[in-house]
C-alpha positions as CSV (number, residue, x, y, z in Angstrom):
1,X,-9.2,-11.4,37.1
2,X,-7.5,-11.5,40.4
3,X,-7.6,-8.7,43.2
4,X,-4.8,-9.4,45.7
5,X,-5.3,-9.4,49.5
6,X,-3.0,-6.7,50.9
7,X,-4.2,-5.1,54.4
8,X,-0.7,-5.5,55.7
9,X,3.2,-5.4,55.0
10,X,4.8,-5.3,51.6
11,X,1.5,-6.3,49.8
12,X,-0.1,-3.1,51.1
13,X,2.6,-1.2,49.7
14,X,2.9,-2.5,46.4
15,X,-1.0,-2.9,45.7
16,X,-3.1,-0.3,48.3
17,X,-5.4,-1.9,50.5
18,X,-7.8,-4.5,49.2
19,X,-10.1,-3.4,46.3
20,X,-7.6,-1.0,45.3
21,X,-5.5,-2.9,42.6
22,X,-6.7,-5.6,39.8
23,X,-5.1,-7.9,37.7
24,X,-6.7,-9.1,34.2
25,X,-6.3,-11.0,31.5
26,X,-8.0,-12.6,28.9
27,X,-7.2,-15.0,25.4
28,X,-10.2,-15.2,22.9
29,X,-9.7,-17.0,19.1
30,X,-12.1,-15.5,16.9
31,X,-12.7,-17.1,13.2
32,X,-13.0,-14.7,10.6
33,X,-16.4,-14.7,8.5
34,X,-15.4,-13.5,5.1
35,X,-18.6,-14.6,3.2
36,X,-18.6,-15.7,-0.1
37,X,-18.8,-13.0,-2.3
38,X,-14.5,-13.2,-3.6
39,X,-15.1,-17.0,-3.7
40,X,-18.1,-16.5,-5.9
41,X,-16.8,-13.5,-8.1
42,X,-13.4,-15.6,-8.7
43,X,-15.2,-18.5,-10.2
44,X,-17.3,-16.6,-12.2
45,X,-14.2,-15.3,-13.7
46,X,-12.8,-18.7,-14.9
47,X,-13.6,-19.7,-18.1
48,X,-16.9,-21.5,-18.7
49,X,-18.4,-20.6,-15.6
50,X,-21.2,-18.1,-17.9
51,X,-23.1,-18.7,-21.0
52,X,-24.3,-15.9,-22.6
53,X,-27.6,-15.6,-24.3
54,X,-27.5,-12.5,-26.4
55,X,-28.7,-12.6,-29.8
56,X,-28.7,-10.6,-32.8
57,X,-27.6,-10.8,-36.6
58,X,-24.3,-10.5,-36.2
59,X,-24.3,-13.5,-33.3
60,X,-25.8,-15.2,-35.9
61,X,-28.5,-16.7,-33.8
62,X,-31.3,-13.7,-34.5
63,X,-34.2,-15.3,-37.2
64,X,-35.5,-12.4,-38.8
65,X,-39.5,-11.5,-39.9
66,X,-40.6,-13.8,-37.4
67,X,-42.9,-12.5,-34.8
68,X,-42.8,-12.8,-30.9
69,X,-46.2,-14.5,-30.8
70,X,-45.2,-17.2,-33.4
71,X,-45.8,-20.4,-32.1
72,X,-42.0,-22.3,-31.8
73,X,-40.2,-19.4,-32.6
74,X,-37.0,-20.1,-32.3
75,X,-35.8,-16.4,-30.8
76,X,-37.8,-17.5,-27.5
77,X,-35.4,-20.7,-27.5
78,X,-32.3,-20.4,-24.9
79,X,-29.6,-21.6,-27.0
80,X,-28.5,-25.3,-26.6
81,X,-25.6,-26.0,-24.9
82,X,-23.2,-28.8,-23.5
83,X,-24.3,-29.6,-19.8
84,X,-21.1,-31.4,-19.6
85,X,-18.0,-29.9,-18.5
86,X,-15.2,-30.3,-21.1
87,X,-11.1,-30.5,-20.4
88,X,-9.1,-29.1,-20.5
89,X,-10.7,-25.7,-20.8
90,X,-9.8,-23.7,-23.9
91,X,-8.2,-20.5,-22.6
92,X,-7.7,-17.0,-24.4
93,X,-6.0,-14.0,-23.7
94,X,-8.3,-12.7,-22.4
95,X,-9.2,-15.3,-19.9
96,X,-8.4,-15.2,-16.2
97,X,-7.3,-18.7,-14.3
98,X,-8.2,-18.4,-10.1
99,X,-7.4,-21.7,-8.6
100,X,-7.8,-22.4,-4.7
101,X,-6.1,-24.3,-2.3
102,X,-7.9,-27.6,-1.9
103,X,-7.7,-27.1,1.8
104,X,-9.1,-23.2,1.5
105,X,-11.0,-22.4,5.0
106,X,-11.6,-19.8,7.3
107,X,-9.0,-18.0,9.2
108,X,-9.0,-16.9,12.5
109,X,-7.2,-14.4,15.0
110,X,-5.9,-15.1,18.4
111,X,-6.5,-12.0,20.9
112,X,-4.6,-11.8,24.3
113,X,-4.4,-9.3,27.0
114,X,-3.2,-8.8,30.6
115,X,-2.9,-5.9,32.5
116,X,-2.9,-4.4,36.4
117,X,-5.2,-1.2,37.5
118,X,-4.4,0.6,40.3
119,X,-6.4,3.1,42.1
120,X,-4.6,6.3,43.0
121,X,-6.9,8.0,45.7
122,X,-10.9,8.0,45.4
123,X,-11.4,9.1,42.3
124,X,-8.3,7.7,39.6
125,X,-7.3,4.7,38.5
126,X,-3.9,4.0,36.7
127,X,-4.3,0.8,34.2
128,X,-1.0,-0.4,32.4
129,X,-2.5,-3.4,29.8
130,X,-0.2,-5.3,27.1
131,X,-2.5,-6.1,23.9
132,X,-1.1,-8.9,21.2
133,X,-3.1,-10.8,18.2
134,X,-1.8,-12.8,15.5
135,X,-3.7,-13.2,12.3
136,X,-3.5,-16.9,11.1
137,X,-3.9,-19.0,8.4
138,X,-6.0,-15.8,6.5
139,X,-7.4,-16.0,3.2
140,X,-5.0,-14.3,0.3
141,X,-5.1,-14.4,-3.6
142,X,-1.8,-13.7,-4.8
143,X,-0.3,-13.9,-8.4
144,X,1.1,-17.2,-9.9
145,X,2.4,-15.7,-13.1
146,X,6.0,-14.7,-11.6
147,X,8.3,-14.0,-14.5
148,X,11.1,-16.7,-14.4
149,X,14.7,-14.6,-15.9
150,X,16.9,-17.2,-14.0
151,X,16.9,-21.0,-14.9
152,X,15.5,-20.0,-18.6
153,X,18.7,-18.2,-18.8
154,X,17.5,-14.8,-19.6
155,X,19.1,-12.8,-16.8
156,X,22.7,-13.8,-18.3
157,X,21.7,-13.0,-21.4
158,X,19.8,-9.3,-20.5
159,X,23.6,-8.9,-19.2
160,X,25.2,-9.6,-22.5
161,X,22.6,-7.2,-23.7
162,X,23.4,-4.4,-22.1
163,X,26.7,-4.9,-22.3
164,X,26.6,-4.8,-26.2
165,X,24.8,-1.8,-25.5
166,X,27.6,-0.1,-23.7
167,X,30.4,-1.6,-26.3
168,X,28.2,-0.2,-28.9
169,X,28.0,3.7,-27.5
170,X,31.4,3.9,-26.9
171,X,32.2,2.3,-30.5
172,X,32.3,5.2,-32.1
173,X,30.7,4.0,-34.7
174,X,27.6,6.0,-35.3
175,X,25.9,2.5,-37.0
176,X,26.2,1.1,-33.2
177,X,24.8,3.4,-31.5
178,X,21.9,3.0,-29.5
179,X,21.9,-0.5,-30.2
180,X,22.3,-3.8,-28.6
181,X,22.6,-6.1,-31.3
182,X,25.5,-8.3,-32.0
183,X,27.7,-6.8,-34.3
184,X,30.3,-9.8,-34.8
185,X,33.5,-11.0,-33.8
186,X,36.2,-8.8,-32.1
187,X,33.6,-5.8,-31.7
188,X,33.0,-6.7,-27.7
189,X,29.5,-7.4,-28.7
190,X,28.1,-11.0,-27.7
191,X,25.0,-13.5,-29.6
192,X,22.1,-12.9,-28.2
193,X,20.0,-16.2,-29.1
194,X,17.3,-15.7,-27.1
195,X,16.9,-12.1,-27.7
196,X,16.9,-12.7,-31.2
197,X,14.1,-15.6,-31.0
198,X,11.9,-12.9,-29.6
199,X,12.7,-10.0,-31.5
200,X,13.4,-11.2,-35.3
201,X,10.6,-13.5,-37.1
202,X,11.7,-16.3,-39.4
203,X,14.4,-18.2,-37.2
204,X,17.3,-16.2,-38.0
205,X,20.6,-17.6,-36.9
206,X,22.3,-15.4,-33.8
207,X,25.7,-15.7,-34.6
208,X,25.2,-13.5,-38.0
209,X,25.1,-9.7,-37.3
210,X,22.7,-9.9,-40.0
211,X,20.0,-11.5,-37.8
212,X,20.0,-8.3,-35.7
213,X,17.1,-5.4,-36.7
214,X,16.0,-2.7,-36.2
215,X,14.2,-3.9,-32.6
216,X,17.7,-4.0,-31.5
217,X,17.6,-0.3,-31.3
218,X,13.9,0.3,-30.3
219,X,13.3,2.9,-27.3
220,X,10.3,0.3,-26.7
221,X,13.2,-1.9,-25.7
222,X,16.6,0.3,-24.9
223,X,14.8,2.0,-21.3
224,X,15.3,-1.5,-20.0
225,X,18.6,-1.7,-20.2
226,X,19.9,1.4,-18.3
227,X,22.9,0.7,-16.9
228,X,21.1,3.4,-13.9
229,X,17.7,1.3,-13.7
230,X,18.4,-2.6,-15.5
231,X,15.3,-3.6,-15.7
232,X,15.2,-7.8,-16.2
233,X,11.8,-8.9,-15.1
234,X,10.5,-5.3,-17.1
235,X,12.3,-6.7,-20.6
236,X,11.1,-10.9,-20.2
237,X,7.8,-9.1,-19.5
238,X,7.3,-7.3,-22.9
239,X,8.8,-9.9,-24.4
240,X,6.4,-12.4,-23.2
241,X,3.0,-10.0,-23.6
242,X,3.6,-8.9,-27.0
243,X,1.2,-11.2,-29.6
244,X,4.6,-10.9,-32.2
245,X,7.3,-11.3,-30.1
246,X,5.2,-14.4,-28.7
247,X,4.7,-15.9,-31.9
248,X,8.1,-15.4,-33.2
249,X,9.5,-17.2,-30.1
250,X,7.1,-20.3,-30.5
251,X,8.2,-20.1,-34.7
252,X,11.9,-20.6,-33.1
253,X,10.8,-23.6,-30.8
254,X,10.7,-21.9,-27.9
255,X,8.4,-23.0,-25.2
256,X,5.2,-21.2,-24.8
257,X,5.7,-21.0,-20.9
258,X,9.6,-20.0,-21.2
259,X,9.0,-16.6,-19.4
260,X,5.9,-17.6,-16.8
261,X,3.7,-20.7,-16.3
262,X,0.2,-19.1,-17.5
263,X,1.3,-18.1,-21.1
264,X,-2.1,-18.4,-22.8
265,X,-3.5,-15.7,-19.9
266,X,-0.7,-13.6,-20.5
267,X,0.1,-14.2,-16.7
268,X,-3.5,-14.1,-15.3
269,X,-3.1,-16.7,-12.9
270,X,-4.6,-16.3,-9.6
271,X,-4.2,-18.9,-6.1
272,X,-6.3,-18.4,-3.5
273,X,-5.1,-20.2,-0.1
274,X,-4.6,-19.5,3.8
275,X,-1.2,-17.6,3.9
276,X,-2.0,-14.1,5.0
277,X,-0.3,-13.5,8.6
278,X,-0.7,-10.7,11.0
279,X,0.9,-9.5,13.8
280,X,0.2,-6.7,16.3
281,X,1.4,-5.7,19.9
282,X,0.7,-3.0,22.1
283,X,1.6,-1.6,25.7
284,X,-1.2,0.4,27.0
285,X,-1.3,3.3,29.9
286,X,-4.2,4.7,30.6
287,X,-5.4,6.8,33.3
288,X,-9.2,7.6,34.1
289,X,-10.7,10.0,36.8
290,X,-14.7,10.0,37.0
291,X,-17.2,13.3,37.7
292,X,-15.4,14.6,40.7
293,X,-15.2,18.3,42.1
294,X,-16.3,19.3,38.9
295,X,-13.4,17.7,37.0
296,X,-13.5,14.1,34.7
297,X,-11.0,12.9,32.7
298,X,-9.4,10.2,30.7
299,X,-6.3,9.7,29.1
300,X,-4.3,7.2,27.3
301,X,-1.4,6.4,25.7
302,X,-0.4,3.3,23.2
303,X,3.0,2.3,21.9
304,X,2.3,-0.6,19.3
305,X,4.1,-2.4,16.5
306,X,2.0,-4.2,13.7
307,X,3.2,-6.2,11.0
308,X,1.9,-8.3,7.5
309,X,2.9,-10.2,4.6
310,X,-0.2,-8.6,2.9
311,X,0.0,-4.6,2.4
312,X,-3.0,-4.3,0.9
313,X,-6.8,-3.0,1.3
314,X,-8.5,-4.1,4.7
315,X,-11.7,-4.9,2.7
316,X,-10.0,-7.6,0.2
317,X,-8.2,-10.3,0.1
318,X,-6.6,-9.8,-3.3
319,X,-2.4,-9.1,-2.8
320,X,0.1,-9.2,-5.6
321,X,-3.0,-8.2,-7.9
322,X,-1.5,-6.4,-11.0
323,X,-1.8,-6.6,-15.0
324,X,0.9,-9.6,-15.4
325,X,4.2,-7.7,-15.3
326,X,6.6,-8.2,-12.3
327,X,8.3,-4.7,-12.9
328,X,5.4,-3.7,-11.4
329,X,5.7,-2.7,-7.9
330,X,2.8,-4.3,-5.8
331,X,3.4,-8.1,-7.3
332,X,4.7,-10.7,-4.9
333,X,7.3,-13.5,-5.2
334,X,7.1,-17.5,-5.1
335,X,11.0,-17.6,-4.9
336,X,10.7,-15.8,-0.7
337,X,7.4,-15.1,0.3
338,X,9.2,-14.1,3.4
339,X,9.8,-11.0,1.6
340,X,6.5,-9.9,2.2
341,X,6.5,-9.0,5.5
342,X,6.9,-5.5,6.3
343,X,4.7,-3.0,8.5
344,X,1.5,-3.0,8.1
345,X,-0.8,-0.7,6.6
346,X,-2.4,-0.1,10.1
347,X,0.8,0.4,12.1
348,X,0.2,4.0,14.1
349,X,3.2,3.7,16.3
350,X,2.4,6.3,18.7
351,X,-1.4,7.4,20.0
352,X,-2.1,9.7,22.6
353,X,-5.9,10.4,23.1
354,X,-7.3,12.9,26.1
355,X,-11.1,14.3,26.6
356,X,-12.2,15.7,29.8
357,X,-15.1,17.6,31.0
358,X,-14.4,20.8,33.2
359,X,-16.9,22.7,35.0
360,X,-15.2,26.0,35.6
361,X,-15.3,27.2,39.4
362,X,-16.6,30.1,38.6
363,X,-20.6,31.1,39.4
364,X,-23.2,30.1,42.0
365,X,-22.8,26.7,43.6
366,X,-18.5,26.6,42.8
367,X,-15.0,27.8,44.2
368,X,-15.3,31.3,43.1
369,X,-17.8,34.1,42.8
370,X,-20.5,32.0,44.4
371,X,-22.4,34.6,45.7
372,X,-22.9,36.5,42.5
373,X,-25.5,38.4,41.3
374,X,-28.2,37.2,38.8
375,X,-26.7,38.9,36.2
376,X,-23.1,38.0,37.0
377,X,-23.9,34.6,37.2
378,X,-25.9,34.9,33.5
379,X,-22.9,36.0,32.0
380,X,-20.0,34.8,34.3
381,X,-20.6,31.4,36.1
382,X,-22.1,27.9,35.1
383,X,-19.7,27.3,32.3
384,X,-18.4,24.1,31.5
385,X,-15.3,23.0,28.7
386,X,-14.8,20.0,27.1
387,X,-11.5,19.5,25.7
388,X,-10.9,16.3,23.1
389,X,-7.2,15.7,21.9
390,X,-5.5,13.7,19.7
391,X,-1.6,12.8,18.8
392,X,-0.3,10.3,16.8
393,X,2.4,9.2,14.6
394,X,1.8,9.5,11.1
395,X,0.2,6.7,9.1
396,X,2.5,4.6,6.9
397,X,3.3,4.4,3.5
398,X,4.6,2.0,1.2
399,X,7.0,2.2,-1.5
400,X,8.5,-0.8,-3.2
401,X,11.6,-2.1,-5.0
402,X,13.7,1.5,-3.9
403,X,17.0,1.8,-2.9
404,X,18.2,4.5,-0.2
405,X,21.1,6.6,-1.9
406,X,23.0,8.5,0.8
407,X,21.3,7.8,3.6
408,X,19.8,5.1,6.1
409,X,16.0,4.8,6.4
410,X,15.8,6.6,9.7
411,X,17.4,9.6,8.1
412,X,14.7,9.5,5.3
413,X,12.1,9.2,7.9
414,X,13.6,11.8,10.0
415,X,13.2,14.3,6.6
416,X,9.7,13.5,6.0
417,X,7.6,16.5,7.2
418,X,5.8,19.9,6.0
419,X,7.7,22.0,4.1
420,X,6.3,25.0,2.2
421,X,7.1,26.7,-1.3
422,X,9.8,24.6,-2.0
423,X,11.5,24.8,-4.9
424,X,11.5,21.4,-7.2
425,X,14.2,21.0,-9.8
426,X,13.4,19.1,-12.9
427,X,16.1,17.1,-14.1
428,X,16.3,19.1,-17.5
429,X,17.1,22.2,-15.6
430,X,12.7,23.5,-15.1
431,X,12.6,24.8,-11.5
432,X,8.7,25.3,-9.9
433,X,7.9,26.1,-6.3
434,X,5.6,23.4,-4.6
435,X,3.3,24.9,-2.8
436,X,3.5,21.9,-0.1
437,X,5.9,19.1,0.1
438,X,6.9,16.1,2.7
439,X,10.5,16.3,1.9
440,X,13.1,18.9,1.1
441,X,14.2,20.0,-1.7
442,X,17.3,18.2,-2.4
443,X,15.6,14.8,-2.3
444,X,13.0,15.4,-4.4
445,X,15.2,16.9,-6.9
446,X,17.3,13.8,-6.9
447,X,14.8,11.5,-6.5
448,X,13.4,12.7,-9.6
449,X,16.6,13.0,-11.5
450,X,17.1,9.2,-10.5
451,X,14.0,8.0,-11.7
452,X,14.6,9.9,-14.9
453,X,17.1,7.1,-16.7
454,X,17.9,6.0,-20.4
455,X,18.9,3.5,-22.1
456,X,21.4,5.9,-25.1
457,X,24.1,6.6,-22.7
458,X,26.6,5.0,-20.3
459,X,25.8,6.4,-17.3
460,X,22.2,5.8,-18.0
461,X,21.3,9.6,-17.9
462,X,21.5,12.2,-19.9
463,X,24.0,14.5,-19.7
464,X,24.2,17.1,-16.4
465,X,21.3,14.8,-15.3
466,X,22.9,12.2,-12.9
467,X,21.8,12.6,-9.5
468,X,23.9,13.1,-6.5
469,X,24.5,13.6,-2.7
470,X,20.9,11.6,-0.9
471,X,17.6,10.4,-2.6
472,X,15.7,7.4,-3.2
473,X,16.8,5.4,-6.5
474,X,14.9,2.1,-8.5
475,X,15.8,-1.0,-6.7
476,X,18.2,-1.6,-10.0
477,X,20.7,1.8,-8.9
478,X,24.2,1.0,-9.6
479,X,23.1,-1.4,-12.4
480,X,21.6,-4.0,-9.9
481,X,20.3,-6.5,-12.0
482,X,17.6,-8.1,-10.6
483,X,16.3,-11.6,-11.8
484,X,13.7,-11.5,-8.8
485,X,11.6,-8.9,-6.8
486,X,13.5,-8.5,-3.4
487,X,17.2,-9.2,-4.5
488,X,17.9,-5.3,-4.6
489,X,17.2,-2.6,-2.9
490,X,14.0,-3.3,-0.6
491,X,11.1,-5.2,-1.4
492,X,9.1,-3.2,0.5
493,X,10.0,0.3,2.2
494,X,7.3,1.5,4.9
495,X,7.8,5.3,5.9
496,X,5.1,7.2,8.1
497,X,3.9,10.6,6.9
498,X,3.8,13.8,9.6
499,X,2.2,13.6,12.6
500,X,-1.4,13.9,13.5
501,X,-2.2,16.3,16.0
502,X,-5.8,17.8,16.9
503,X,-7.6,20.1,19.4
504,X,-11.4,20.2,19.6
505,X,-13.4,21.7,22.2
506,X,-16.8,22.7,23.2
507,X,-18.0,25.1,25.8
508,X,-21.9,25.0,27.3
509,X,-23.8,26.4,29.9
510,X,-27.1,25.5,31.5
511,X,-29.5,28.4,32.3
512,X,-32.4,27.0,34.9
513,X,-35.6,28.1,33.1
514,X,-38.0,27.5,37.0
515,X,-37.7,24.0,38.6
516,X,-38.8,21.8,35.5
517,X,-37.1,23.2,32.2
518,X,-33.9,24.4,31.7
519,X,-32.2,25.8,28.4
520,X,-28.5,24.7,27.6
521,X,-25.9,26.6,25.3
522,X,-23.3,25.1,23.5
523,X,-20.5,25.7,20.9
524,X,-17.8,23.2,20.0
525,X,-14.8,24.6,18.5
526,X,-13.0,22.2,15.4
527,X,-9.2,22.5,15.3
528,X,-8.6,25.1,18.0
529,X,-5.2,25.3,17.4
530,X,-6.0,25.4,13.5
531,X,-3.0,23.0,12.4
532,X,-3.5,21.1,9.3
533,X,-3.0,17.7,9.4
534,X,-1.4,15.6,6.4
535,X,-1.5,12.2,5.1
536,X,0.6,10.9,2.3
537,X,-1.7,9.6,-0.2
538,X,-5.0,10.9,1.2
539,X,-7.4,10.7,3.4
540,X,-10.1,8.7,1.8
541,X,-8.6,5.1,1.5
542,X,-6.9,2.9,4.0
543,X,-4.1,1.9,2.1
544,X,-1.7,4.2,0.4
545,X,1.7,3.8,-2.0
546,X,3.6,5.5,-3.4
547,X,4.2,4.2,-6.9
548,X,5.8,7.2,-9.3
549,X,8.7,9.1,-8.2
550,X,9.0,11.6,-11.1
551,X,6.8,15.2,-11.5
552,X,5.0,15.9,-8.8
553,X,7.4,13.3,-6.4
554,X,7.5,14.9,-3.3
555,X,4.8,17.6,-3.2
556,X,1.9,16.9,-1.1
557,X,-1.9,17.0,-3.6
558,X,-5.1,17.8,-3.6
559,X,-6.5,16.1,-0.8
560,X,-4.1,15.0,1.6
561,X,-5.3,18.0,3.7
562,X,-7.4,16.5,6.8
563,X,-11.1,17.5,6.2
564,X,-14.2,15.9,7.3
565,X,-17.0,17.4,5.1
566,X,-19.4,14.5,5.2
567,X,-18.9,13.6,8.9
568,X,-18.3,16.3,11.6
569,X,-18.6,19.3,8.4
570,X,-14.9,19.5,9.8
571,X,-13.4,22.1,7.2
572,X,-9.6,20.9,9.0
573,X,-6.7,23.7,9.5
């Protein structure tokens, strides 16, 4: 901290005389205690790490007609067991794998600050204060089954497949249709080899149509190909969770990690290490004015930017968590972890916050009416309000692996809002009205409509059904074919809901009851203005996505309403 000496000159000017200007700053690193509790519930979840004691006849280990009080009965007997650890561990499906780094340790977050205050007359100071941290070296679990589609060679051949899809359809040939099989030699169909491995038991050779069933034209299997929403890491996925396709694969030599390297989990592989990064920065005005002439106040304003490569639930470390399949949205990738960095889930760009206290010149002792009556005064004078306000940007959102159709992410943020009884198209023609939605019409519509795909026609959607003019599409629109999360569309898109903005208030007076008691009357006023606030996703978690962009897309649920019943018995606008 540092007060300049200015009694004369230019220093006077620019600072006020001395006492009346400050400069701070500060630097702290503080290591972040994250107990043990994850650590302790991620070993318990590998293999071996419990024994279980149960018994009973169909354990095998119950004796019956003995009796408790039998002298060496063998149902009071823990059950022997080896002491000694043996590798490697026999894993199951249902089994989980959580490895850590061997260098895992705590992380820690370096805090700066500097700022100048200023004192404007005798009663107000003006402070302007930059605010940074970085979060660094973190703790983060994160997903190690990423589904390989590139050096296996199954991306090229998901291409052959859809395009024997698309030769098919347009065949003709109502035996074709619907299907991507290999239907030989001048047909514009290709072998699929791998495709086959999967989906045919007994080995059958790919050049022959013949090796090509009924799989071939399974809806379990056609969605994936849409030429509107390819979906590459969705199809090696299925293929590589399915207990037949699996074993049909290994009959026909195939490897038993030739889709992702923790096969016998199905893909519940887990790596704890230090990786998670934060970033946040903030400039600061605030201005403060203590109990003077019957008039306090404080008020400040914050412009701030935070980022991480961690979207995820302040209150775990867990990222990229999902059931195994990489067409999920919310799993990570190994191939650019770089990817993962996007806003964060606490990045409120713009905050405004304002109280004051205001004892209103009216009434014995202030400006006006002073020298009222008793009665006058009862009513009249003494009052005092106390106004709290607050306005800030909306709180963000994620959604993940989306393209932007028709317009730039500043014109979709510029959309989101309040809009009420909208009217919401279905793609097969079924029109509603939404009582509340955060976009208009016309997105939602064609949001819906390009969410809505298939796998029986060309275009991908059924007929009249294509969507047109600006919406948000899956990250494979225009038959993107994605062989890893990121490489279309965006990995991760953060938008920010509407705006929060909120007026309490309270008003009191203090009514002298003789010299020693007095009696004070007060009402505070929620939402003056009564303007309901939203948040996409709700109110009652600190992370929010949005993951399906079909039905309800768009319209604003149960919930997402500002309330406080528990706190404050705030019943919001």
């Amino acid at each position: 901290m540092w007060s300049p000496n200015s009694d004369s000159g230019l220093k006077k000017r620019l600072f006020g005389k001395n006492g009346t200007s400050v400069f701070r700053g500060s630097f702290s690193r503080a290591f972040i205690r994250e107990g043990t509790l994850i650590v302790e519930n991620s070993v318990g979840q590998n293999p071996g790490g419990a024994f279980s004691i149960a018994r009973g006849t169909a354990n095998g280990n119950l004796t019956i007609g003995t009796l408790f009080r039998t002298p060496g009965n063998p149902n009071l007997t823990a059950p022997a067991f080896n002491a000694t650890p043996v590798y490697p561990r026999a894993l199951t499906t249902a089994d989980s794998a959580l490895g850590f780094s061997p260098d895992f340790h705590s992380g820690y977050v370096d805090s700066w600050s500097f700022g100048y205050q200023r004192q404007l007359g005798k009663d107000t100071v003006i402070e302007l204060r930059y605010v940074g941290n970085r979060g660094k070296e973190m703790q983060l679990q994160y997903l190690l089954n990423e589904v390989n589609a590139i050096e296996n060679g199954f991306g090229a051949e998901y291409a052959l497949a859809q395009q024997n899809l698309i030769a098919n359809i347009t065949s003709g040939v109502a035996a074709r249709a619907g299907s991507f099989a290999y239907f030989g030699g001048g047909t514009g169909t290709s072998p699929l080899p791998i495709l086959v491995s999967y989906l045919q038991a007994g080995n059958p050779n790919p050049n022959l149509p013949a090796s090509y069933g009924a799989n071939f034209s399974s809806q379990t299997f056609l969605p994936f190909l849409s030429p509107a929403n390819p979906n590459v890491i969705g199809f090696a996925t299925q293929l590589a969770n399915n207990a037949t396709t699996r074993a049909n694969a290994t009959a026909a030599g195939r490897p038993a990690n030739f889709f992702h390297n923790c096969p016998t989990t199905l893909g519940f592989c887990f790596q704890f290490d230090n990786s998670e990064k934060s970033w946040f920065d903030a400039g600061v005005i605030e201005v403060r004015r203590r109990m003077s002439d019957g008039l306090r106040f404080q008020a400040s304003y914050q412009y701030a930017k935070a980022f991480t490569n961690a979207f995820a639930s302040a209150n775990t470390t867990f990222f990229g968590l999902g059931a195994g399949d990489q067409s999920n949205a919310g799993n990570n990738t190994l191939r650019n972890r770089a990817a993962d960095k996007s806003y964060a889930q606490v990045d409120i760009r713009h905050s405004f916050k304002f109280d004051a206290t205001w004892d209103m010149p009216i009434g014995k002792g202030r400006k006006f009416w002073s020298s009222s009556n008793r009665l006058a005064d009862t009513f009249l004078g003494g009052w005092s309000l106390t106004p709290t306000v607050r306005w800030q940007s909306g709180s963000p959102i994620l959604m993940e692996n989306v393209q932007l159709v028709g317009m730039t992410t500043r014109e979709l943020q510029d959309q989101i809002g309040v809009y009420y009884n909208t009217p919401i198209t279905q793609p097969n023609g079924a029109t509603s009205i939404a009582n509340v939605t955060y976009l208009p019409a016309d997105i939602i519509a064609n949001t819906i409509r390009a969410f809505t795909t298939t796998g029986s026609t060309t275009s991908g959607y059924l007929a009249g059904q294509a969507p047109s003019g600006r919406f948000i599409a899956p990250a494979g629109y225009g038959n993107c074919q994605q062989r890893s999360l990121g490489t279309c569309g965006f990995r991760k898109l953060v938008i920010y809901g509407p705006n929060f903005f909120k007026v309490d208030s309270s008003i009191g007076k203090r009514f002298n009851a003789g010299e020693r008691r007095n009696v004070e009357l007060r009402m505070t006023v929620f939402d003056v203005l009564n303007h309901t606030n939203w948040r996409l996703g709700g109110w009652t978690g600190n992370v929010n996505n949005i993951t399906v962009f079909t039905g309800t897309f768009g319209q604003m649920a149960n919930g997402w309403a500002y309330q406080d019943p528990n706190g404050s018995n705030d019943p919001g606008g």
